[in-house]
SENULUM-131883 format. One record per residue (C-alpha): residue number from 1; residue in one letter; chain; x, y, z. Coordinates in nm, 2 decimals, padded with zeros to 4 digits. Last residue first. Example, Ala and Ser with C-alpha at 12.3 -4.5 7.8 and 13.67 -1.06 7.14 Angstrom:
2
- i:aa:ch:c1:c2:c3
- 2:S:A:01.37:-00.11:00.71
- 1:A:A:01.23:-00.45:00.78
This chain:
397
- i:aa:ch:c1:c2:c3
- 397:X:A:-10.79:-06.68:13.59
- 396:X:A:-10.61:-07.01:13.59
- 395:X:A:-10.77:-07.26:13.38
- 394:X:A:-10.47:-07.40:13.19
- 393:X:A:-10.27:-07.44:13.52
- 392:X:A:-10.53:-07.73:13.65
- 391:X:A:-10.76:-07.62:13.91
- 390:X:A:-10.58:-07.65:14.30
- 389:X:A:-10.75:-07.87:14.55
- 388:X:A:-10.73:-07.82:14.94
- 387:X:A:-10.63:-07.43:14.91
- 386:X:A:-10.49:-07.30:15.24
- 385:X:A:-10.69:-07.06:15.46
- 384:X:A:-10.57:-06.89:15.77
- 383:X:A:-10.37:-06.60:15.71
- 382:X:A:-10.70:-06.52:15.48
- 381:X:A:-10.96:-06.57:15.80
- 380:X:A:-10.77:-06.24:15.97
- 379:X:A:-10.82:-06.05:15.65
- 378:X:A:-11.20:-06.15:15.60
- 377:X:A:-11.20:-06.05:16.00
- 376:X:A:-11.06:-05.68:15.91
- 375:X:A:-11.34:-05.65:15.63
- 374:X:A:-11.63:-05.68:15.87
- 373:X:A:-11.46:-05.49:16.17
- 372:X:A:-11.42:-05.18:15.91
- 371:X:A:-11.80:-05.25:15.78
- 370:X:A:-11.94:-05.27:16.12
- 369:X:A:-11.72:-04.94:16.25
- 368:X:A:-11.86:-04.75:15.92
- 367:X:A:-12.22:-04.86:15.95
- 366:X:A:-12.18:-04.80:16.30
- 365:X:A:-12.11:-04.42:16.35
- 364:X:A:-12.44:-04.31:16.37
- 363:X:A:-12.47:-04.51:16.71
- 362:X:A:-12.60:-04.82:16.87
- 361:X:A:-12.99:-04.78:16.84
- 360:X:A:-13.02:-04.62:16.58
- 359:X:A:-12.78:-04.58:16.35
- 358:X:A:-12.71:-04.97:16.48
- 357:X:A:-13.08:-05.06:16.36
- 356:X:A:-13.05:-04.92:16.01
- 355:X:A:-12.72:-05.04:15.91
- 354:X:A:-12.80:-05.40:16.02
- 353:X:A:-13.09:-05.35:15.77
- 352:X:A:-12.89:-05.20:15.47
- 351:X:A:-12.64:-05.44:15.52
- 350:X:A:-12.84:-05.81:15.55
- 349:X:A:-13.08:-05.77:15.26
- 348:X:A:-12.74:-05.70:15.03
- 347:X:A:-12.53:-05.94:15.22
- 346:X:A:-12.74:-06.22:15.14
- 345:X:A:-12.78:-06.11:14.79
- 344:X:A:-12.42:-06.14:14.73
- 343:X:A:-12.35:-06.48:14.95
- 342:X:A:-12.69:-06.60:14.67
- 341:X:A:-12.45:-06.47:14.39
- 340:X:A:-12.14:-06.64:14.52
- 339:X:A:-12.29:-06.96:14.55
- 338:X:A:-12.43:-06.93:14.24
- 337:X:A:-12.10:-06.89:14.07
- 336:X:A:-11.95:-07.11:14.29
- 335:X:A:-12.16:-07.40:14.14
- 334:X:A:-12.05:-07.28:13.82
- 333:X:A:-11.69:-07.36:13.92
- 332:X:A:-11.78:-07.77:13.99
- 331:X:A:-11.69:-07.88:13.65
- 330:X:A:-11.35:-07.66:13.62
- 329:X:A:-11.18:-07.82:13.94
- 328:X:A:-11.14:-07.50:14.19
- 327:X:A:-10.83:-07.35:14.31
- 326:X:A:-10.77:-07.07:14.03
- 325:X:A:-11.13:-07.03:13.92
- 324:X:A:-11.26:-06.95:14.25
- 323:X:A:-10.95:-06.70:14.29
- 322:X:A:-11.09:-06.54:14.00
- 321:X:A:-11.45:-06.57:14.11
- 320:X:A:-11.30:-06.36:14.48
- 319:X:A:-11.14:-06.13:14.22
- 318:X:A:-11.48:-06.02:14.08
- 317:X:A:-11.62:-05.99:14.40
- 316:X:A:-11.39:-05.78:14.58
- 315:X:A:-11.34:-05.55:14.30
- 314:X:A:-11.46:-05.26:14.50
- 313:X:A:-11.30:-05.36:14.78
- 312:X:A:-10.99:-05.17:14.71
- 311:X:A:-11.09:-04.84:14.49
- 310:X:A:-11.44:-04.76:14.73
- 309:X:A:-11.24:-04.76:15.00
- 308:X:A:-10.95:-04.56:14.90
- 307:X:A:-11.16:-04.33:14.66
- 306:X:A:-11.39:-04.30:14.99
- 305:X:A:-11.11:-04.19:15.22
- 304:X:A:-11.00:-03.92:14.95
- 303:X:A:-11.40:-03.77:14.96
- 302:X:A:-11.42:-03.80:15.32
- 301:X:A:-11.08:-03.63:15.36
- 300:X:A:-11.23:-03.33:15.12
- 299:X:A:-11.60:-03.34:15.25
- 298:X:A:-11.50:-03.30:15.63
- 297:X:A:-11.80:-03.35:15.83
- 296:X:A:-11.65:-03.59:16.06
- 295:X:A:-11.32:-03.78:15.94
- 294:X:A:-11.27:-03.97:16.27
- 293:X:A:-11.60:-04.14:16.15
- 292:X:A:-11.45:-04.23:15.82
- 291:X:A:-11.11:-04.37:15.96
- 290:X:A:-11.26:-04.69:16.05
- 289:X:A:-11.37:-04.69:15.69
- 288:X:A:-11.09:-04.67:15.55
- 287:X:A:-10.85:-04.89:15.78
- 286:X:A:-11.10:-05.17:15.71
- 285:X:A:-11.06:-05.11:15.32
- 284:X:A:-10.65:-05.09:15.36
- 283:X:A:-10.70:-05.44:15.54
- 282:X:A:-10.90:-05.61:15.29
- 281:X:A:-10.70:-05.50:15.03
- 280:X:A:-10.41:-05.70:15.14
- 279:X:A:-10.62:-05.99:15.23
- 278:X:A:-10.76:-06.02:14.86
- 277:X:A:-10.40:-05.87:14.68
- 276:X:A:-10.22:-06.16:14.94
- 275:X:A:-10.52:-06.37:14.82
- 274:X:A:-10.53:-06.38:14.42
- 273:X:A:-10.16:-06.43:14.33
- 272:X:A:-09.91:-06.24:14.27
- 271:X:A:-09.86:-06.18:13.94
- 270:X:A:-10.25:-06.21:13.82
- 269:X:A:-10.36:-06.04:14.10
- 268:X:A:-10.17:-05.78:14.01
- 267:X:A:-10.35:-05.82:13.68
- 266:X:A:-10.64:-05.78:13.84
- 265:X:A:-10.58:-05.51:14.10
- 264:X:A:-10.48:-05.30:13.77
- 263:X:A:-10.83:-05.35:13.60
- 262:X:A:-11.03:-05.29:13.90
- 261:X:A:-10.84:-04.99:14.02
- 260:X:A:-10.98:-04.66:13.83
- 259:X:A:-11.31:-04.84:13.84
- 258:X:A:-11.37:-04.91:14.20
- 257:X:A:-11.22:-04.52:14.32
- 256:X:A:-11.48:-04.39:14.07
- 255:X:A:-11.74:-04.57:14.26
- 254:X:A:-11.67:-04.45:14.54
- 253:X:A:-11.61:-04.14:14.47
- 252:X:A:-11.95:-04.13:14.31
- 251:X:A:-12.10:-04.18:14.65
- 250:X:A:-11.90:-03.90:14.78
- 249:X:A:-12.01:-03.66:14.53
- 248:X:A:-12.43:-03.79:14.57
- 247:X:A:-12.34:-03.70:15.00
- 246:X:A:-12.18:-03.41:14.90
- 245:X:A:-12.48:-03.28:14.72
- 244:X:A:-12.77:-03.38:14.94
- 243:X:A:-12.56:-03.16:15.13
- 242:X:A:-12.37:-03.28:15.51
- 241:X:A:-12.52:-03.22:15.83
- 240:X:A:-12.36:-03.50:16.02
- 239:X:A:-12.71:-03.67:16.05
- 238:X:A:-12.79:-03.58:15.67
- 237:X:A:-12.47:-03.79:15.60
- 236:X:A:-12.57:-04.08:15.83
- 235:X:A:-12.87:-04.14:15.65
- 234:X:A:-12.73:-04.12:15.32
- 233:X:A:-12.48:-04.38:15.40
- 232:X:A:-12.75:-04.63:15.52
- 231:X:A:-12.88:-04.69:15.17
- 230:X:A:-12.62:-04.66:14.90
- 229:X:A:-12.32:-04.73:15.13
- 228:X:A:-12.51:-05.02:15.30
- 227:X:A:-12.59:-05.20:14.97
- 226:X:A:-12.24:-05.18:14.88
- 225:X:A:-12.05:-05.28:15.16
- 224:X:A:-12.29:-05.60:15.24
- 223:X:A:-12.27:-05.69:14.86
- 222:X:A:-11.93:-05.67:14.81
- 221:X:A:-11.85:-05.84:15.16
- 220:X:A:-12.13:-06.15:15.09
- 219:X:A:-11.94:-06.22:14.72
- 218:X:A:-11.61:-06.15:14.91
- 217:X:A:-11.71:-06.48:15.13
- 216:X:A:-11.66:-06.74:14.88
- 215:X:A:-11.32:-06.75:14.80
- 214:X:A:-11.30:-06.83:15.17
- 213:X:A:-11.53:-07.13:15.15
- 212:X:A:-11.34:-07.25:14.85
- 211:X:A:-11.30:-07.66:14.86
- 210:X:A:-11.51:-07.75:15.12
- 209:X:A:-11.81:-07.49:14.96
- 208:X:A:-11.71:-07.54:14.68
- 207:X:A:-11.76:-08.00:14.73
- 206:X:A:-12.09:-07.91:14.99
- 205:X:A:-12.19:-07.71:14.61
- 204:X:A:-12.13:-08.02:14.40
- 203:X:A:-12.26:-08.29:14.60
- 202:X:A:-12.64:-08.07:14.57
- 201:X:A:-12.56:-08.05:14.20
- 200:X:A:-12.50:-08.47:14.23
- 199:X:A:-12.80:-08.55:13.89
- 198:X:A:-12.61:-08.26:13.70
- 197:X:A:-12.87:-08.08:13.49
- 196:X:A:-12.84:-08.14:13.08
- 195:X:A:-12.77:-07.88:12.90
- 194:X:A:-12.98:-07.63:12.65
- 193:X:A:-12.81:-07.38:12.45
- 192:X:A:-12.98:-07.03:12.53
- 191:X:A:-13.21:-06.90:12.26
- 190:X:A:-13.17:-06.60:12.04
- 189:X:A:-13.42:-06.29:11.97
- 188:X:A:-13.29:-06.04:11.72
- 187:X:A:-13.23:-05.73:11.82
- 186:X:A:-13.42:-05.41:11.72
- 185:X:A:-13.68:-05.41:12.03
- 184:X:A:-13.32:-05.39:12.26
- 183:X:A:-13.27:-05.04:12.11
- 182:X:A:-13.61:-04.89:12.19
- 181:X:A:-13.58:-05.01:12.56
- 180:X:A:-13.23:-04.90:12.56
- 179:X:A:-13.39:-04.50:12.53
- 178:X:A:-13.73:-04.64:12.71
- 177:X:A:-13.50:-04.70:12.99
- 176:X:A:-13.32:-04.37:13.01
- 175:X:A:-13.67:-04.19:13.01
- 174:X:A:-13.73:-04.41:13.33
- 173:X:A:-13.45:-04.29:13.49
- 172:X:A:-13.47:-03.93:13.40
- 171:X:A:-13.87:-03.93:13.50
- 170:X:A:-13.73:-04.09:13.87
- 169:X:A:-13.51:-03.82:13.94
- 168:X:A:-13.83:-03.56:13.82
- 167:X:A:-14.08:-03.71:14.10
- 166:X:A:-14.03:-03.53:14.36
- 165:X:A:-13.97:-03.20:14.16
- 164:X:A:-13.71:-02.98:14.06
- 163:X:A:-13.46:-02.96:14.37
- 162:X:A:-13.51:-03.34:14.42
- 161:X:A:-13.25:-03.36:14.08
- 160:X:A:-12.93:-03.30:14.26
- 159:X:A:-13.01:-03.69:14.37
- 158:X:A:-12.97:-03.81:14.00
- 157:X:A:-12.60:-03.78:14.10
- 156:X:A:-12.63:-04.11:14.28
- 155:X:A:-12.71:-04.30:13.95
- 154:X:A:-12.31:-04.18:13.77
- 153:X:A:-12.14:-04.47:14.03
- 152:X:A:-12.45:-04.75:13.95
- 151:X:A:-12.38:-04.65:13.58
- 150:X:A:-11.99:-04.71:13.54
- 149:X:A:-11.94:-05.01:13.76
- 148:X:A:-12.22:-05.18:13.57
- 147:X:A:-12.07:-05.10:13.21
- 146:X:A:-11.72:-05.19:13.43
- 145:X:A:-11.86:-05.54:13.50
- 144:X:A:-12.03:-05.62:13.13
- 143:X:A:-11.68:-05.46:12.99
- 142:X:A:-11.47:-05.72:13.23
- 141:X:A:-11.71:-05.98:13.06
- 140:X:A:-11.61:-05.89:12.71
- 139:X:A:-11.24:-05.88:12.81
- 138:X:A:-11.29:-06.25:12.95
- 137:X:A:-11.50:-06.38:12.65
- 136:X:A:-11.18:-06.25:12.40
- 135:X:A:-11.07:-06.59:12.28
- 134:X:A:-11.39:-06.75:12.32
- 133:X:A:-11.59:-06.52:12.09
- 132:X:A:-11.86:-06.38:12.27
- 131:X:A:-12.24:-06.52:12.19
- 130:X:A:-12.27:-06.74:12.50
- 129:X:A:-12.07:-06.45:12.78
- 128:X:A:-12.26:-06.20:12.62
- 127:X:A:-12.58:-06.35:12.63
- 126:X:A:-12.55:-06.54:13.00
- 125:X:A:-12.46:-06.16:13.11
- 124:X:A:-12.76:-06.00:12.97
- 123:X:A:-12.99:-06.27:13.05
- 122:X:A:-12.89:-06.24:13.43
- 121:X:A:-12.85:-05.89:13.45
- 120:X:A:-13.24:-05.82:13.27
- 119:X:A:-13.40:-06.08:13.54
- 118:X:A:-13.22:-05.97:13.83
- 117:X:A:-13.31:-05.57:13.76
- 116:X:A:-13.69:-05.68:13.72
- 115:X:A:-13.66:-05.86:14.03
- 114:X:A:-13.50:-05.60:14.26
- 113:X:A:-13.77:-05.36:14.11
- 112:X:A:-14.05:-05.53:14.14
- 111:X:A:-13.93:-05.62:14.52
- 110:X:A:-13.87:-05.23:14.54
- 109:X:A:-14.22:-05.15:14.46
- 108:X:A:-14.36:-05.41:14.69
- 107:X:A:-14.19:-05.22:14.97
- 106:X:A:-14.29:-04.90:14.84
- 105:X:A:-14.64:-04.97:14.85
- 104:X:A:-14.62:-05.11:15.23
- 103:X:A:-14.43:-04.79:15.35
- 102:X:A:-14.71:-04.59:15.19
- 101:X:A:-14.56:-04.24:15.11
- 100:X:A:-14.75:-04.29:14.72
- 99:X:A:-14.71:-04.09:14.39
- 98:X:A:-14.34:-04.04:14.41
- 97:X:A:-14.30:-04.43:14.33
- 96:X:A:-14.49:-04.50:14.07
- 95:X:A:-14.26:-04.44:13.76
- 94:X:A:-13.98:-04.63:13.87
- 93:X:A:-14.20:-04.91:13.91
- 92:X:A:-14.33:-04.91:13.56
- 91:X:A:-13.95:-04.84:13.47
- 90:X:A:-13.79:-05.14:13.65
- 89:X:A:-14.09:-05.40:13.57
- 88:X:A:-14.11:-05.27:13.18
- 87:X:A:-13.67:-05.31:13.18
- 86:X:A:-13.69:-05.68:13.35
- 85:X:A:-13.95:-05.77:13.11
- 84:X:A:-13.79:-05.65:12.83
- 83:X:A:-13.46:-05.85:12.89
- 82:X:A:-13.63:-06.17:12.94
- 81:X:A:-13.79:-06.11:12.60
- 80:X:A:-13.44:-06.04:12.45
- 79:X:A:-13.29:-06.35:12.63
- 78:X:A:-13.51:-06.65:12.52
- 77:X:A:-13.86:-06.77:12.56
- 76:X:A:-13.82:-07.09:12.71
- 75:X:A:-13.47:-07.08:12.83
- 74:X:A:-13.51:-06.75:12.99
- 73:X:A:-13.82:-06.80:13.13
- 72:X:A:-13.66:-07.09:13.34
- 71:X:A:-13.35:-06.96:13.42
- 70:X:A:-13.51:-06.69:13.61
- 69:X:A:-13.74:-06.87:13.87
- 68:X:A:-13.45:-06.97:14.18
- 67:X:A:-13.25:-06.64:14.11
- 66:X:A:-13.54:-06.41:14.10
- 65:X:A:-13.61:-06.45:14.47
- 64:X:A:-13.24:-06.35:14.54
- 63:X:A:-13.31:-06.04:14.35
- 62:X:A:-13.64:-05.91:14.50
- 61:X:A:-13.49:-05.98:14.85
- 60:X:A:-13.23:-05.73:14.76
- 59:X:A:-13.49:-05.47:14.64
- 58:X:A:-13.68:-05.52:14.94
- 57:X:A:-13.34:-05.44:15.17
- 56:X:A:-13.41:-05.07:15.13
- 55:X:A:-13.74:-05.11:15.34
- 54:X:A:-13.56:-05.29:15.62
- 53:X:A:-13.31:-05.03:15.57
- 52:X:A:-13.55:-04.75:15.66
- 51:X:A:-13.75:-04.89:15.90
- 50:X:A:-13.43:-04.96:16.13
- 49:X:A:-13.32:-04.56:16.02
- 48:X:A:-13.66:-04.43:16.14
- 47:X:A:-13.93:-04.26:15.97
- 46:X:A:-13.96:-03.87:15.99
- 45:X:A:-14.03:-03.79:15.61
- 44:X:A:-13.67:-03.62:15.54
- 43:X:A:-13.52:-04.04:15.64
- 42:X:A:-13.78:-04.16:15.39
- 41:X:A:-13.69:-03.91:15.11
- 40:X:A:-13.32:-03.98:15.21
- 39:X:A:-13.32:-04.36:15.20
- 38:X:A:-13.52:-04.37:14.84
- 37:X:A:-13.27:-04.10:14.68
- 36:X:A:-12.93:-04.35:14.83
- 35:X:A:-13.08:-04.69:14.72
- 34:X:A:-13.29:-04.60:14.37
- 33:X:A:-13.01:-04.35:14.21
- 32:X:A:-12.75:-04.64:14.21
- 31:X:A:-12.99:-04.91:14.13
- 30:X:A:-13.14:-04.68:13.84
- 29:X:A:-12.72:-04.60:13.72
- 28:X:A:-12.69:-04.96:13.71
- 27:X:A:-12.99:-05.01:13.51
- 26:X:A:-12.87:-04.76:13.28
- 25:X:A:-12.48:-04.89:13.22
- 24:X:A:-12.57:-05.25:13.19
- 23:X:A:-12.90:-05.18:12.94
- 22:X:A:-12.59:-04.99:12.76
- 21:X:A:-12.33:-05.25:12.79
- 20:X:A:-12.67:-05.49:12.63
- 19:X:A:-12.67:-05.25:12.33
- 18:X:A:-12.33:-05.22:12.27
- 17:X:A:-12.30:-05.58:12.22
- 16:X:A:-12.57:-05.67:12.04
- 15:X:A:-12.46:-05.39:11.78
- 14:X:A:-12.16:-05.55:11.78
- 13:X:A:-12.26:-05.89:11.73
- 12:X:A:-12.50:-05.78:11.44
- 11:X:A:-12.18:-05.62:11.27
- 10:X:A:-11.93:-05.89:11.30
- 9:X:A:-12.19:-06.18:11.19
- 8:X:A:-12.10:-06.20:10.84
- 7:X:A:-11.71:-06.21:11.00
- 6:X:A:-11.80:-06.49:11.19
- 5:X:A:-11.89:-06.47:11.55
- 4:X:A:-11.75:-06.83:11.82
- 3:X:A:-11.98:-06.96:12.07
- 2:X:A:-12.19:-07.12:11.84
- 1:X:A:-12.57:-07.15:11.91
């Protein structure tokens, strides 16, 4: 399949392209909706915070499953019917949810869901980035990762829906999908190009990890910092005695804060240079959140703290696949890729449950003082890192 669309194949790319921004832009608003309205109906039916995040870290385990299996089906029977899967799995879940309390239920429920999600990113992204024109892949991908942005900051909102019914958050979801259900059915299946599998893989990831450990790392950081906003930050908002309301405002803030500086911390990136804007940001981040506890129950300097937070880290793994593609040899920068999505899911299972035990055991506080601490280290490791190999000038990001 050529990477490059003719002019007879203007429209159909279009249409293929809209459509899988808007599978993008509904399953992040599901992810968004699932962590924080999951958390706070466990949390108002008496079980602990340790439970809690141990339960809110099945949808993370879901996803790093998915990433040894995925490739397969999607070579064999192409992206579309990946796709379709990965919406039935996220919606038939969706749907059973308010009809069980079981612990054990839910748990399965959110694997399903953590794989179904996996699958449908996976093929979406590899079918952009194969079908997109090579002169305008990057801006193509930077729409994938704002589509995402976009719907996991709107999913929290859903919350304001409780008010009608249990199970009415989880209706709106799930009418969503069938909408971009309905829509992917029209497009035309296409296959992956096939390649052959480097014989030294294993070579190539010690060679990243040698090479880029610290490029590396904001993968683990996103994902730790984002998975325990959505899932432990609920928790500690009822504990402070803040609305279901605030605590779906403050959420979005954060996300809002993400997309209003991704683009612009990239192309200051681009002038100069990916880790003074990496360590920099780092440090404002960890200043953030140290400063959320001293914030209390005051929505106003909560809500500007989170717009700070949320507006430097938020790019944190985008930039750290930039700065992969600045110091790495092209042949071995996939192998970061995966790298950096395993570091992702890693810190996803990891932050929701390390949330839950210190909110109880250590103190309510802790999410905020682990994060802080967290971020403040990656800064501390930056002064310390220098490149080994740089990629040739043609392939900086």
């Amino acid at each position: 399949m050529s990477s490059d669309v003719t002019a007879s194949d203007s429209l159909s790319f279009r249409y293929r392209l809209i459509t899988l921004l808007l599978v993008v832009v509904v399953a992040g608003m599901s992810q968004g909706l699932l962590l924080p309205l999951l958390s706070i109906m466990l949390e108002e039916s008496g079980i602990s915070p340790d439970m809690n995040g141990i339960n809110s870290a099945a949808m993370y385990i879901g996803i790093f499953c998915t990433m040894f299996f995925v490739e397969r089906p999607v070579m064999r029977y192409g992206y579309k019917k990946v796709i379709l899967v990965g919406i039935a799995l996220v919606t038939v879940a969706s749907i059973l949810f308010p009809f069980t309390h079981s612990l054990a239920v839910w748990f399965i429920l959110r694997l399903l869901v953590g794989v179904g999600d996996s699958s449908l990113h996976y093929a979406t992204q590899l079918w952009i980035v194969s079908s997109s024109p090579s002169d305008r892949r990057g801006r193509y991908i930077s729409l994938y990762g704002m589509a995402y942005g976009l719907g996991f900051s709107i999913g929290p909102l859903g919350i304001n829906l409780l008010p009608f019914g249990r199970s009415v958050p989880f209706l709106v979801s799930c009418l969503f999908f069938s909408v971009v259900l309905l829509l992917v059915l029209r497009m035309k299946n296409e296959m992956p190009e096939r390649s052959e599998k480097n014989a030294a893989a294993g070579n190539r990831f010690v060679r990243t990890y040698r090479i880029a450990w610290f490029v590396l790392i904001p993968g683990f950081l996103y994902g730790l910092m984002e998975a325990s906003m959505n899932s432990n930050f609920p928790l500690y908002g009822l504990r402070i005695e803040l609305s279901q309301h605030w605590i779906s405002l403050l959420l979005l803030a954060f996300g809002v804060g993400s997309l209003i500086l991704q683009l612009p911390l990239g192309i200051w990136s681009d002038r100069i240079g990916r880790k003074p804007v990496l360590v920099t940001c780092s440090i404002i981040g960890s200043l953030a959140f140290f400063g959320i506890p001293a914030a209390g129950d005051h929505v106003v300097l909560l809500f500007v703290l989170f717009v700070i937070a949320g507006g430097v880290v938020g790019s944190f793994y985008s930039l750290g696949l930039a700065y992969a593609a600045d110091i790495l040899p092209r042949a071995i920068l996939p192998a970061a890729n995966v790298i950096a999505s395993i570091h992702f899911s890693i810190g996803s299972i990891m932050g929701p449950t390390l949330g839950g035990y210190g909110i109880r055991y250590y103190s309510v506080y802790s999410i905020f003082l682990f994060l802080g601490a967290a971020f403040l280290v990656f800064a501390l490791l930056g002064f310390a890192f220098r490149p080994k190999e740089q990629a040739s000038p043609s392939f900086m990001a």
